[in-house]
C-alpha positions in Angstrom: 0.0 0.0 0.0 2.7 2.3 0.9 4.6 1.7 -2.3 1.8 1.8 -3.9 1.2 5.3 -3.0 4.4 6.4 -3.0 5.2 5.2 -6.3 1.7 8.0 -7.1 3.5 10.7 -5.7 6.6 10.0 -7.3 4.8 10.2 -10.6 2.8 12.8 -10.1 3.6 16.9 -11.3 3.7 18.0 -7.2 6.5 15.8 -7.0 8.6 16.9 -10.9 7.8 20.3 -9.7 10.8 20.0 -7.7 13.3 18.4 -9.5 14.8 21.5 -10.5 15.3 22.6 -6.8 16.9 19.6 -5.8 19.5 19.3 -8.6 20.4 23.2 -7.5 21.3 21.9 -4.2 22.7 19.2 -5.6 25.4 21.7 -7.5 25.7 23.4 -4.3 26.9 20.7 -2.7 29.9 19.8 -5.1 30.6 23.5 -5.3 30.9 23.8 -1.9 32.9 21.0 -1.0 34.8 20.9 -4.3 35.2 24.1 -5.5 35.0 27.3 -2.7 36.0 25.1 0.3 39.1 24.7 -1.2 39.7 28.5 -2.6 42.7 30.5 -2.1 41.4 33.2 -0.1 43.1 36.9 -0.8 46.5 37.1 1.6 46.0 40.8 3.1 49.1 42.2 5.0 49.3 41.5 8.8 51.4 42.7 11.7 52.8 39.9 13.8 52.1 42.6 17.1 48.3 42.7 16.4 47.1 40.8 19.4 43.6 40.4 17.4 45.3 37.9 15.5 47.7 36.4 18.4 45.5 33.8 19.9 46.6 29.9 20.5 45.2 27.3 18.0 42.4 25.8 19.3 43.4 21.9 18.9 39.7 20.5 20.0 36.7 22.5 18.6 33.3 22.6 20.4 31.6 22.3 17.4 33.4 20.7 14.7 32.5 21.1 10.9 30.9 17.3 11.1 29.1 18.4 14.1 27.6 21.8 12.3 26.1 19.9 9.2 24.6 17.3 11.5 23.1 20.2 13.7 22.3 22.8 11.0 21.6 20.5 8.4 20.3 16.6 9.6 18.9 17.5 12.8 16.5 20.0 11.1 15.6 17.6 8.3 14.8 14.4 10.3 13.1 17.0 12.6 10.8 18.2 9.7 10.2 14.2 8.4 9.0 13.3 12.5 7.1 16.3 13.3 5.2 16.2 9.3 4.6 12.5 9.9 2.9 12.8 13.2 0.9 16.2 13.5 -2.6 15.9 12.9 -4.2 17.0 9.4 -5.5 20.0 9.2 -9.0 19.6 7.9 -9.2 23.3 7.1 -7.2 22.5 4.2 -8.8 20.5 1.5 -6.6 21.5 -1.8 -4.3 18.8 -1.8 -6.2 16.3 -0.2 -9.2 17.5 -3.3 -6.3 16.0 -6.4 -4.9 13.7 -4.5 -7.6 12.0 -2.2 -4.3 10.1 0.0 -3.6 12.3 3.2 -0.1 10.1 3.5 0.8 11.6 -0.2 -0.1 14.9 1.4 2.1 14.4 4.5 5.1 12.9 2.2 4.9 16.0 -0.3 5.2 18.4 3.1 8.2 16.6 3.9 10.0 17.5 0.0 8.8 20.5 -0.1 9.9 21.6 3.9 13.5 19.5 2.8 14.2 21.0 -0.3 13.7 24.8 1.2 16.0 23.8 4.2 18.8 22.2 1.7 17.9 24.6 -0.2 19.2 27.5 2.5 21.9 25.6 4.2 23.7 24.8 1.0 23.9 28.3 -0.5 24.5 29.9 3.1 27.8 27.8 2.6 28.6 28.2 -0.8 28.2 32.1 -0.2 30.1 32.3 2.7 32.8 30.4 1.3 33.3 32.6 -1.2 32.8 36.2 1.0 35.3 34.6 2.9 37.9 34.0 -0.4 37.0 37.8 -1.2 37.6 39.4 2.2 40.8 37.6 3.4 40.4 38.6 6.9 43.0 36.8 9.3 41.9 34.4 11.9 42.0 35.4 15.6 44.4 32.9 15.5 46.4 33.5 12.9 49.7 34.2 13.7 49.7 30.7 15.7 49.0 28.7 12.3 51.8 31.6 10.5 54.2 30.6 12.7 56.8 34.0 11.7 60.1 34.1 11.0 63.0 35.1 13.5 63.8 38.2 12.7 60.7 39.4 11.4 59.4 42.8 11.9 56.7 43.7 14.4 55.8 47.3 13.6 55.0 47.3 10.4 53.1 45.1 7.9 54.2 41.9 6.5 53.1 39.3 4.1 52.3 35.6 4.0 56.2 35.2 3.1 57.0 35.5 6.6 55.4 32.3 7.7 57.1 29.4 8.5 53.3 27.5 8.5 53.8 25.3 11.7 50.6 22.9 10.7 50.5 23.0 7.6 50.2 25.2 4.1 46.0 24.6 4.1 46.0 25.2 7.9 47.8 28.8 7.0 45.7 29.6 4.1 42.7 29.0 6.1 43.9 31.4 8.9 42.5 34.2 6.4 39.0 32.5 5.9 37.9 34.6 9.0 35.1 36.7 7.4 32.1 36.0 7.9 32.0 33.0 10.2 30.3 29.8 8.2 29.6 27.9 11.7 27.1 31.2 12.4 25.6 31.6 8.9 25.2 27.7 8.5 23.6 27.1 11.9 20.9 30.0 11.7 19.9 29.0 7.8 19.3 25.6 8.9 17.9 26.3 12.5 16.1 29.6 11.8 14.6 27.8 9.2 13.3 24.6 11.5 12.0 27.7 13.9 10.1 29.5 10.9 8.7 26.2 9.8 7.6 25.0 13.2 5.6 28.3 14.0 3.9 27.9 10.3 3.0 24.2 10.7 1.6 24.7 13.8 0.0 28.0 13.2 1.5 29.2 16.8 1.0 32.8 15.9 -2.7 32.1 14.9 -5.2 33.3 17.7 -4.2 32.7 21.5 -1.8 29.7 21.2 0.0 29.4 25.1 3.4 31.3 25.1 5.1 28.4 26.3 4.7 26.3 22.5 6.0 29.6 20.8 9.1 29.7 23.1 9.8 26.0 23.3 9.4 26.6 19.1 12.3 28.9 19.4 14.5 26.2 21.0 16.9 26.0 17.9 17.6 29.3 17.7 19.5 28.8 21.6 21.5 26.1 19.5 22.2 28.6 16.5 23.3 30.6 19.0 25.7 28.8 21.0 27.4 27.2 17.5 27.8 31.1 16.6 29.5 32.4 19.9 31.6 29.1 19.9 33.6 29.9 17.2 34.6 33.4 19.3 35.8 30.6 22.5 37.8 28.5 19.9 39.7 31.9 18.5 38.2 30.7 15.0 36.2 34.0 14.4 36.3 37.8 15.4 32.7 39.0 17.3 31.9 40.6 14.0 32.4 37.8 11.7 29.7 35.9 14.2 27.6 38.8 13.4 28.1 39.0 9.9 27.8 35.4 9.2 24.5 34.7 12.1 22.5 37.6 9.7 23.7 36.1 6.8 22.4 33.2 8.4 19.0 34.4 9.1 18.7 36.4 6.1 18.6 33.2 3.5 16.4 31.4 6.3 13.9 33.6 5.6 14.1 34.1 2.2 14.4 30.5 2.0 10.9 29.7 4.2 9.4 32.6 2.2 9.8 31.0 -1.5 8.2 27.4 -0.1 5.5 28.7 2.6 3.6 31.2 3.0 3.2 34.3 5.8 3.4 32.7 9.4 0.2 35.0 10.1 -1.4 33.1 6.9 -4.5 31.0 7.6 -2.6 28.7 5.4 0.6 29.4 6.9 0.7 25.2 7.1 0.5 24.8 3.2 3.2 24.7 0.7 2.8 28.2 -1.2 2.1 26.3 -4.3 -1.1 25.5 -2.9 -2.5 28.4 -1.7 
């Protein structure tokens, strides 16, 4: 029955209708791992006495990259599949379930839809911030730890990339000028503001008096987004303002991301793919 019914969907034009939108994120993933997460970022001057730049190198990360693609990416996702497959139908809305007849088709075309705009968002937060970092070639709090400078070299004036003896490495070094903005902040706030945004619209919390408590407890990820952000600044990865930069990149494509799949959270069919309304 299930493959029956999913084999329907799979068939059907609400499911081709977003083709297009995966094989984007598709392309974003092999640009981002393959193409700007591997860019030679601009090498700007430094002075080996800026004690911006003079932090230790932080060995053990409290959020690792693995750790930020599972949190802002698969956390989110399997999130969306659990909650989509569980909540109860709305029977206000009758479009879907009018050409289809088959609430579980209904339920599974929530869950591509509410995926593709979250892959969607994550994806080009990181192919974007990859390559504002490449442009901006900002040194790393701790840079001059991963430069390791020559004896002899001066500290009062500026000096180039020459002058490192690169202690851990060549891609450790050229990484130290990957500092703006910070991809941990703009990653975790696509992906979790995204979840939040989705969660309020599904449940229509900010439709009539819904208790307070279900809107905070809706707002949970963005105390995760949060931390991963202000992490970075512990582990000397990132300057406070490439946090910043990077969290409202962040929150900027979540938004525009929700907003191209969903509609207005204040929508009576805030619930409903836009397609639909």
């Amino acid at each position: 029955m299930v493959f029956t019914t999913m084999k329907v969907y799979v068939t059907s034009p609400q499911f081709r209708r977003f083709l297009p939108d995966w094989i984007t994120v598709i392309v974003l993933i092999v640009l981002f791992f393959n193409v700007t997460e591997v860019a030679q970022p601009f090498i700007r001057q430094f002075s080996i006495s800026d004690p911006s730049i003079s932090h230790p190198f932080a060995t053990q990360e409290r959020v690792t990259d693995n750790q930020l693609y599972v949190l802002s990416l698969f956390v989110p996702s399997i999130t969306i599949i659990l909650l989509s497959l569980v909540k109860k139908a709305d029977k206000s809305n009758n479009s879907l379930a009018n050409t289809t007849n088959n609430s579980f088709i209904e339920r599974v075309h929530l869950i591509q839809v509410s995926n593709v705009g979250l892959w969607f968002g994550v994806c080009f937060a990181a192919v974007i911030t990859d390559v504002l970092k490449c442009w901006i070639g900002n040194p790393r709090p701790d840079f001059l730890a991963r430069c390791g400078p020559l004896k002899g070299t001066p500290e009062n004036r500026l000096v180039g990339i020459e002058v490192c003896t690169a202690p851990l490495g060549t891609m450790y070094l050229l990484d130290g000028m990957k500092s703006t903005p910070s991809g941990h902040s703009s990653m975790a706030f696509a992906g979790l503001l995204y979840l939040t945004l989705w969660i309020i619209g599904q449940f229509k919390l900010l439709h009539g008096r819904k208790m307070v408590g279900y809107i905070i407890a809706s707002c949970t990820p963005l105390v995760l987004a949060s931390y991963i952000a202000l992490s970075r600044t512990q582990d000397y990865r990132h300057h406070f303002f490439d946090v910043c930069f990077g969290s409202l990149l962040g929150i900027g494509i979540a938004l525009v991301s929700y907003t191209k799949y969903f509609n207005p959270l204040r929508d009576e069919k805030s619930n409903v793919p836009i397609e639909y309304a």
